[in-house]
C-alpha positions in Angstrom: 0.0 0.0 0.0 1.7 2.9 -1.0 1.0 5.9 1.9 2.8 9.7 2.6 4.9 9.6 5.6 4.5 12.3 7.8 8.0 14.0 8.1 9.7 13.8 11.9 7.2 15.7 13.6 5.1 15.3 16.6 2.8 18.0 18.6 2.9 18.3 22.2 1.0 21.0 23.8 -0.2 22.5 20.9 3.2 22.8 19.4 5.3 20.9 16.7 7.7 19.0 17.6 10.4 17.0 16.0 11.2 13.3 16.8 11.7 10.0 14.9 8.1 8.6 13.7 7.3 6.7 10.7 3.7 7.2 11.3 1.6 7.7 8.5 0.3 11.6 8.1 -3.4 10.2 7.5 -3.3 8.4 11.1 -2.7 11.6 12.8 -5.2 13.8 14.2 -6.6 16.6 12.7 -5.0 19.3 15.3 -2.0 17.8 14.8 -1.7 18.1 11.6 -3.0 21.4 11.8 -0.6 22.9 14.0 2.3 21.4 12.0 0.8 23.2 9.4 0.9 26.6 11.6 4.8 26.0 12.3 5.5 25.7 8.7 6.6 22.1 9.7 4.2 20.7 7.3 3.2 22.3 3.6 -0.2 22.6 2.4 0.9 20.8 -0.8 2.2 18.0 1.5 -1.0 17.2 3.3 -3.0 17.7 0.7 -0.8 15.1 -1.6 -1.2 12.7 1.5 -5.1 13.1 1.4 -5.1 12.1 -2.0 -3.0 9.3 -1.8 -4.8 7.7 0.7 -8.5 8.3 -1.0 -6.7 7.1 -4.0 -5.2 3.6 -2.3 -8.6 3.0 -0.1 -11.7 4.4 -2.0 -11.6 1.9 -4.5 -12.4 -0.5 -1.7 -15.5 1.8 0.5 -16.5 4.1 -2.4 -16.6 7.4 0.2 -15.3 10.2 -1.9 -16.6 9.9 -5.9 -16.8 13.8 -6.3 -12.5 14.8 -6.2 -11.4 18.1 -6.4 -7.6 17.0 -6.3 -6.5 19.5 -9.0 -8.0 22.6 -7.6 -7.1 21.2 -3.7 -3.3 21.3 -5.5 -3.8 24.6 -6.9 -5.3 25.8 -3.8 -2.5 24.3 -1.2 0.2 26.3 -3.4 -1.6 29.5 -3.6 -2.3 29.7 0.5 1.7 28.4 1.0 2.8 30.8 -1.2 0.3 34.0 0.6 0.8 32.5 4.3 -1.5 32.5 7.0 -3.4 34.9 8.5 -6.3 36.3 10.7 -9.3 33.6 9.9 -7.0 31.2 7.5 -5.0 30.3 10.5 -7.6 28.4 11.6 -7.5 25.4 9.8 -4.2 26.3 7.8 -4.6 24.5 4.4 -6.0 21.2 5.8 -8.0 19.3 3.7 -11.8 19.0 4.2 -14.5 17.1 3.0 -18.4 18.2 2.1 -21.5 16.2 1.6 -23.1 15.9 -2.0 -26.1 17.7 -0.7 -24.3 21.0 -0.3 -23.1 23.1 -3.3 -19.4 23.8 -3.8 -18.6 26.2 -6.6 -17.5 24.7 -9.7 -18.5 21.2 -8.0 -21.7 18.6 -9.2 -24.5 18.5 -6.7 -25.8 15.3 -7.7 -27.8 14.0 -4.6 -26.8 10.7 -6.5 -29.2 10.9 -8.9 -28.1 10.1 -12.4 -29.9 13.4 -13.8 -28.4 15.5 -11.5 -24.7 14.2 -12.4 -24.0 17.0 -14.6 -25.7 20.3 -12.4 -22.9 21.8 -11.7 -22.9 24.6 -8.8 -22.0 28.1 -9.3 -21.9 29.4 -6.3 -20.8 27.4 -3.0 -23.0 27.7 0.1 -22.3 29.6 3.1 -21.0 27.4 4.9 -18.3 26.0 1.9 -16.9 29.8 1.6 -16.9 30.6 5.5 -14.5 27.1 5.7 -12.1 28.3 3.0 -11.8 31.6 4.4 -10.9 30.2 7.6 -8.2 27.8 5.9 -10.0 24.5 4.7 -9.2 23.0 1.0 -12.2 21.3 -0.1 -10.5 17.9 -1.7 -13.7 16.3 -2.6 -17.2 15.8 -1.6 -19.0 12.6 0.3 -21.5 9.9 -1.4 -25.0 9.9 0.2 -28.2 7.8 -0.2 -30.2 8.5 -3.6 -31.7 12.4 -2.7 -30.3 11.8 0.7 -33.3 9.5 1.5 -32.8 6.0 2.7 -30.7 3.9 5.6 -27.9 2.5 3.3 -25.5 4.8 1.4 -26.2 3.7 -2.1 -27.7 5.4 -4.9 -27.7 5.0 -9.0 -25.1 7.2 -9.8 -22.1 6.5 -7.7 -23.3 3.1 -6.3 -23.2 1.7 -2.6 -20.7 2.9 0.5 -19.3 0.4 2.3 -18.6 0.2 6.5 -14.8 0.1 6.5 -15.3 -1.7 9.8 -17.2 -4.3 8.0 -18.0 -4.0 4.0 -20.7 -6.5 4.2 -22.4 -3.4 6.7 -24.1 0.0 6.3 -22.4 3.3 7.4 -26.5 4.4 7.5 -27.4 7.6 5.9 -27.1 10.2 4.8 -23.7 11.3 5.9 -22.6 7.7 5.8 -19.5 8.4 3.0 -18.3 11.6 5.4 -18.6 8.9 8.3 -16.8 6.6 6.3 -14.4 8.6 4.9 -13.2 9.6 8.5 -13.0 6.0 9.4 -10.4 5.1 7.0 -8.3 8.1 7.5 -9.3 9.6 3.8 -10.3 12.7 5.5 -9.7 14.4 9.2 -12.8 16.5 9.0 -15.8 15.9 7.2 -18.9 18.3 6.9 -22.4 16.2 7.2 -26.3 17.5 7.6 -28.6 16.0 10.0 -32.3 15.6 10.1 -33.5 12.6 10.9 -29.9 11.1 12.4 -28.0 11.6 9.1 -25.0 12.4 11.2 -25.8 10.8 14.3 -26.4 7.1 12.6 -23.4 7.5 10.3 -21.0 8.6 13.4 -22.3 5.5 15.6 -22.1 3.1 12.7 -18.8 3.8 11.9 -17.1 4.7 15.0 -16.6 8.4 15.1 -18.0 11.6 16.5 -20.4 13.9 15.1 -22.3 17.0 16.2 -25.7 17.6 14.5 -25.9 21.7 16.3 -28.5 23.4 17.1 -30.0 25.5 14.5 -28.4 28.4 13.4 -25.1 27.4 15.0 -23.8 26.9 11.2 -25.2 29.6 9.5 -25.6 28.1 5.8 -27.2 28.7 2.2 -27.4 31.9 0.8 -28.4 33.2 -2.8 -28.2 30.9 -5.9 -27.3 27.8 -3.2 -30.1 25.1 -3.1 -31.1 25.5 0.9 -33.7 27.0 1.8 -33.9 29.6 4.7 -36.4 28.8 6.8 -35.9 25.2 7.8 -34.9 24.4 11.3 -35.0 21.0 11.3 -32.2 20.4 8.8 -29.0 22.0 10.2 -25.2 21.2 9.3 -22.5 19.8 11.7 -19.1 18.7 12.0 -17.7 15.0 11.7 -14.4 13.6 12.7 -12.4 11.1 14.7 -12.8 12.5 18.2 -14.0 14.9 20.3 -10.9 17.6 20.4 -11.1 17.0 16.1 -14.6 17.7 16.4 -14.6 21.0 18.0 -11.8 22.5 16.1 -14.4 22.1 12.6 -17.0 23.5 14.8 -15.4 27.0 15.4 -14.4 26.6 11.6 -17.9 26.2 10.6 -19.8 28.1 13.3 -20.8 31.4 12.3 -23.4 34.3 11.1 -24.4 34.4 8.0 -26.5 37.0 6.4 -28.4 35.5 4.5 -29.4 32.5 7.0 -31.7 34.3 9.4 -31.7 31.7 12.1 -27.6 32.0 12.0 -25.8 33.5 15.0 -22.6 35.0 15.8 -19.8 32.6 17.1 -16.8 33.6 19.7 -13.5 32.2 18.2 -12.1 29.1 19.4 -14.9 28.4 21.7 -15.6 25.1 21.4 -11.6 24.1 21.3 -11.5 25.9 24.5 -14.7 24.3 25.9 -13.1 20.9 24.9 -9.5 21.8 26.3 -11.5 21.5 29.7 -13.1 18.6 30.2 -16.0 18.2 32.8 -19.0 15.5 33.3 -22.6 16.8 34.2 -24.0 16.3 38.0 -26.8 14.6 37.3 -27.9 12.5 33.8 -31.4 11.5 32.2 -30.5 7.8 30.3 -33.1 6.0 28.8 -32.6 3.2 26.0 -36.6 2.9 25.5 -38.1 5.8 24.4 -42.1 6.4 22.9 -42.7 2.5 22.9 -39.2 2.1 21.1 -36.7 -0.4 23.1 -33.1 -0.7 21.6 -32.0 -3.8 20.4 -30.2 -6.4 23.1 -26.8 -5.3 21.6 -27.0 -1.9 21.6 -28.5 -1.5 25.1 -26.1 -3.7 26.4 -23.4 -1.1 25.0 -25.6 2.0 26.4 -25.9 0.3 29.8 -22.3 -0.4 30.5 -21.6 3.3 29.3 -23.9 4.9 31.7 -22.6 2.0 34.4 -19.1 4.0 33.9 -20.4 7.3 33.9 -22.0 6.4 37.1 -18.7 4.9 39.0 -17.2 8.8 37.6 -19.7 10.3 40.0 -23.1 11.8 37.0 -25.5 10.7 39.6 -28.8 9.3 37.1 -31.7 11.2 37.7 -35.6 9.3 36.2 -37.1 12.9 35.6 -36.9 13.6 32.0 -39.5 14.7 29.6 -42.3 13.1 28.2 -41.4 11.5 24.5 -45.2 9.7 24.3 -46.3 9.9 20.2 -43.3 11.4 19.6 -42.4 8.9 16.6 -45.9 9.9 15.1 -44.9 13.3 15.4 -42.1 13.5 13.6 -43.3 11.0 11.1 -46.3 13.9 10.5 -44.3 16.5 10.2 -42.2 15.1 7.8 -45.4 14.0 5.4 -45.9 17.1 5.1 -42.3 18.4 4.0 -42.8 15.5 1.5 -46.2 17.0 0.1 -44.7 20.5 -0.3 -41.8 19.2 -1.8 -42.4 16.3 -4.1 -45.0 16.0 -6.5 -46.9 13.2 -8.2 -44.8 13.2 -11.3 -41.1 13.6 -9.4 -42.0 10.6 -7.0 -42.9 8.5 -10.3 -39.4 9.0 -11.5 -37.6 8.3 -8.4 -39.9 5.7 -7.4 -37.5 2.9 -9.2 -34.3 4.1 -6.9 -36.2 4.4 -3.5 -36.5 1.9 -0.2 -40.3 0.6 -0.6 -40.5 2.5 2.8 -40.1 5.5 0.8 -42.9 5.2 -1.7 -45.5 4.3 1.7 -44.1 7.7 3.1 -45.4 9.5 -0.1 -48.4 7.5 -0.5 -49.3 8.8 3.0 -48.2 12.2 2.6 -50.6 12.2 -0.1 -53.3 12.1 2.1 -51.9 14.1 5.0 -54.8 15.9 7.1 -54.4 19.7 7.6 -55.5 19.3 11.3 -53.3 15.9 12.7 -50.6 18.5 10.8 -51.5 21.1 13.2 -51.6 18.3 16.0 -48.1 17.3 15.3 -46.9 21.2 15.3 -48.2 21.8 19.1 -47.0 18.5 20.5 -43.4 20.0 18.9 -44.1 22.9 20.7 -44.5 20.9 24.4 -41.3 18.6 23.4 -38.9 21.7 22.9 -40.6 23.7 26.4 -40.0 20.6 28.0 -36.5 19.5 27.0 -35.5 22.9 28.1 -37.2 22.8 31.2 -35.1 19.5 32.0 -31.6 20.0 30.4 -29.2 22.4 32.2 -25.9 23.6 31.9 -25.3 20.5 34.9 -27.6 17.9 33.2 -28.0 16.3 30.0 -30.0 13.2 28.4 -28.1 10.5 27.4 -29.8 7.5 25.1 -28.6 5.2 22.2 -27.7 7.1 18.7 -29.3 4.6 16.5 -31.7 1.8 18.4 -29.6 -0.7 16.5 -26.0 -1.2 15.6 -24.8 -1.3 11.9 -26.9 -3.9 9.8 -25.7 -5.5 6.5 -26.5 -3.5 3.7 -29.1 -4.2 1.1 -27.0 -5.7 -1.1 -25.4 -7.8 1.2 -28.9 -8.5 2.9 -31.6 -8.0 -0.3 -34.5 -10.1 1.9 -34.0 -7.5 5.0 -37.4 -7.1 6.4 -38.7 -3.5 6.3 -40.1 -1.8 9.4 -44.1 -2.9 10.5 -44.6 0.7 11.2 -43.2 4.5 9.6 -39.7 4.5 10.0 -39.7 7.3 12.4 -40.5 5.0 14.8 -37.1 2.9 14.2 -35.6 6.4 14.4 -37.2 7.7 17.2 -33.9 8.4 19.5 -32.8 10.5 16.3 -35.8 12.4 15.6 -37.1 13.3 19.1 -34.2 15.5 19.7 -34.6 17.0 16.0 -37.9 18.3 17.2 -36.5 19.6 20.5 -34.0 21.8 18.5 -31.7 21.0 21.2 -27.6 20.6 20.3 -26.8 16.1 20.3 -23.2 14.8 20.0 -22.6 11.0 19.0 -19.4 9.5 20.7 -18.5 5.7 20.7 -19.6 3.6 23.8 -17.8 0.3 22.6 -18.8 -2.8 20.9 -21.0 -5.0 19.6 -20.6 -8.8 19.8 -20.0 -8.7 16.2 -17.0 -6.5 16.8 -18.9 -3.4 15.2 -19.3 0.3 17.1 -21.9 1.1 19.0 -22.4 4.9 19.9 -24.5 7.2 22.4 -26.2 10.4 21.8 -25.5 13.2 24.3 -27.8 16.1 24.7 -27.6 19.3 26.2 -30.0 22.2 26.6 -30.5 24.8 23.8 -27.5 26.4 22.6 -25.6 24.0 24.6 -22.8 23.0 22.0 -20.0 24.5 24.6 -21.0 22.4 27.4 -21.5 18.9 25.2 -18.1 19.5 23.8 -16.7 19.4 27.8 -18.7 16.7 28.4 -17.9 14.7 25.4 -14.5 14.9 26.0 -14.7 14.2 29.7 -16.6 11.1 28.2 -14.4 9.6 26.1 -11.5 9.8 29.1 -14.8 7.7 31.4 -15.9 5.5 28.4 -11.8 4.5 27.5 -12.7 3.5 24.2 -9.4 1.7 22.3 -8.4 4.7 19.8 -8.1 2.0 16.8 -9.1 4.6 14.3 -8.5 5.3 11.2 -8.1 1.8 10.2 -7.8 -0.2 6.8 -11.3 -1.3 5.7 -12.1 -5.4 6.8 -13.9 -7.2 4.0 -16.4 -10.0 5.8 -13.8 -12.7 6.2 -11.3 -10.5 7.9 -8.9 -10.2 5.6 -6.9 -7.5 4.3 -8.9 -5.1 1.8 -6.1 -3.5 0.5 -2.3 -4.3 -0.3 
């Protein structure tokens, strides 16, 4: 396997350090690299060249990265080496970044994997893309998602099917499962990803990482010519990488105002770097792996119990006063029928019909007959969620429950007979959407393992606006939970062998 050593370097205490190391420059973390990168240790063009080798040995194997921007990266990584750093480029200082094939980068394809999308190219990056390259990202290529972002596998007609690098027979989930993925294998050190329904969350459990879906506003995003649209508060954008310190080093890249996103707030530098450099536990926990009828499966719970077991022993005392998630699945599920209404009509749903889960098609079936008064319904029970959760989550107390309500399954092409849900498939995803209604901040950090040897995460969440204090606790976690820091690792085909050379 041919790799890009990183040249005798190592940081300690923010700084960069020489020593003798062979280690690989994928393998290290993100603000390592990056403050090599601030010493001048470390070129631009060098890391850059080391992303691309590794996409280029691995993605032929996990398919996480089928939108490249190598040229440009190249271009880009000489032209901020040869102007320096400065102000807001410091931040990141040339590392590369990866975005999600649901968010426009200039010059880029926004295909949402749909064959008729493969040419619609973007001509003007969102928000969000231009705030990281101001602040010192190089956007090397952009992530595969499900077909229009819709679906629990990573697969779609266009670019075909990402594979769990932990397992390739597995699902990273969706949508941000090639971000997730990506991370995983060490083809990227910071991924963007967008959350809804979990699309972050299920990704970062499945594969091992940590992710951040923020609360809305936090990344301001969108603006003229871009495909968001303002007013949603439900979708937001959030960081992905391979721990918590990673993770809140893209959050103060990607936090910010923006005005043209009206929810979108001002962000104080460095605050969530800082708020991870000082890592505390809450006093008191809510943890619950049953929620609105929903009980997570044997594997998983086992996982969640012997997490909250350790945060226990660390002193969070467990407190049964929470708030009430009752109909909360058939909430969500509602809300999102009519979303589906607004958005899709008769004629598109007949042409995506062929590349959809059967799930799919029931959910558009029953938007069509959404009623304008359960609608209503759905909206006020929303309305108690989000007074309740912030009547229960403090600055000293979070809730704590399973990301995902099962651990990575085999994908659908591993798996073609896989029995759909009975019921909507909100109700699967109820730990995911109950805190999308509650507009309250949730960060994904691993818990440990299945018996099958694949990662199992738990969801974290604080009160509203509480990113700071999730990224002290998350970190304070991961010292409690003393996961093995295997990542990034070479993907494992199903019999355990070695997936690339």
């Amino acid at each position: 396997m041919s790799e890009i050593l990183v040249r005798d370097v190592v940081v300690r205490n923010g700084e960069c350090q020489r020593l003798s190391s062979s280690e690989p420059l994928w393998r290290r973390s993100a603000r390592d690299v990056v403050a090599c990168l601030r010493s001048g240790d470390l070129s631009p063009t060098e890391v850059v060249e080391a992303a691309i080798a590794r996409i280029e040995t691995v993605d032929p194997v996990v398919n996480c990265v089928p939108i490249r921007d190598f040229d440009r990266a190249r271009s880009r990584a000489e032209g901020f080496t040869r102007r320096g750093h400065a102000d807001e480029s410091d931040l990141l200082a040339g590392l590369p970044i990866t975005i999600k094939d649901l968010t426009d980068v200039e010059g880029l394809p926004t295909t949402l994997g749909d064959p008729q999308k493969k040419n619609t190219v973007a001509s003007v990056s969102d928000a969000l893309v231009r705030r990281l390259e101001r602040r010192g990202g190089i956007v090397i290529g952009k992530t595969n998602v499900p077909y229009l972002g819709l679906g629990s596998d990573t697969d779609n007609p266009l670019f075909g099917l990402t594979l769990n690098p932990w397992n390739t027979d597995y699902s990273t989930a969706g949508s941000s499962g090639g971000a997730a993925a990506a991370l995983a294998c060490g083809e990227a050190w910071l991924a963007q990803g967008s959350d809804l329904g979990g699309s972050i969350r299920g990704p970062a459990s499945h594969c091992g990482i940590v992710g951040l879906r923020p609360s809305p506003g936090r990344v301001g995003h969108g603006g003229p010519g871009t495909r968001r649209m303002p007013l949603d508060m439900l979708n937001v954008d959030g960081p992905m990488a391979r721990d918590v310190g990673d993770l809140a080093l893209f959050m103060d890249a990607l936090a910010g105002f923006e005005p043209t996103d009206p929810f979108s707030m001002d962000s104080a530098s460095g605050m969530y770097t800082r708020a991870s450099m000082q890592p505390a536990l809450p006093g008191s926990m809510i943890a619950m792996h049953e929620m609105d009828g929903v009980v997570a499966e044997p594997d998983v719970a086992a996982v969640f119990d012997a997490a909250i077991a350790r945060l226990e022993a660390a002193g969070v005392q467990r407190t049964a006063d929470g708030p009430d998630f009752t109909g909360i699945a058939d909430t969500a599920y509602t809300l999102r029928l009519g979303a589906t209404r607004a958005r899709t009509s008769p004629e598109d749903f007949a042409r995506m019909a062929e590349h959809l889960p059967e799930i799919a098609g029931r959910t558009h079936e029953d938007a069509s007959k959404l009623d304008v008064d359960a609608f209503l319904a759905a909206s006020e029970r929303q309305q108690v969620l989000v007074r309740q959760m912030a009547e229960h989550l403090s600055a000293d107390r979070v809730l704590i429950t399973p990301a995902v309500s099962h651990g990575p399954r085999p994908h659908r092409r591993a798996q073609p007979d896989l029995p759909l849900a009975d019921d909507h498939w909100a109700r699967e995803a109820v730990f995911a959407y109950a805190i999308t209604l509650s507009l309250c901040p949730a960060l994904v950090v691993p818990a440990g393992f299945s018996a099958t040897g694949l990662p199992v995460g738990i969801q974290i969440v604080g009160p509203p606006r509480g990113e700071a204090q999730l990224f002290a606790v998350g970190r304070a976690g991961e010292e409690v939970l003393n996961i093995p820091r295997t990542l990034p690792i070479d993907p494992v085909p199903p019999d355990g062998s070695m997936a690339i050379d």
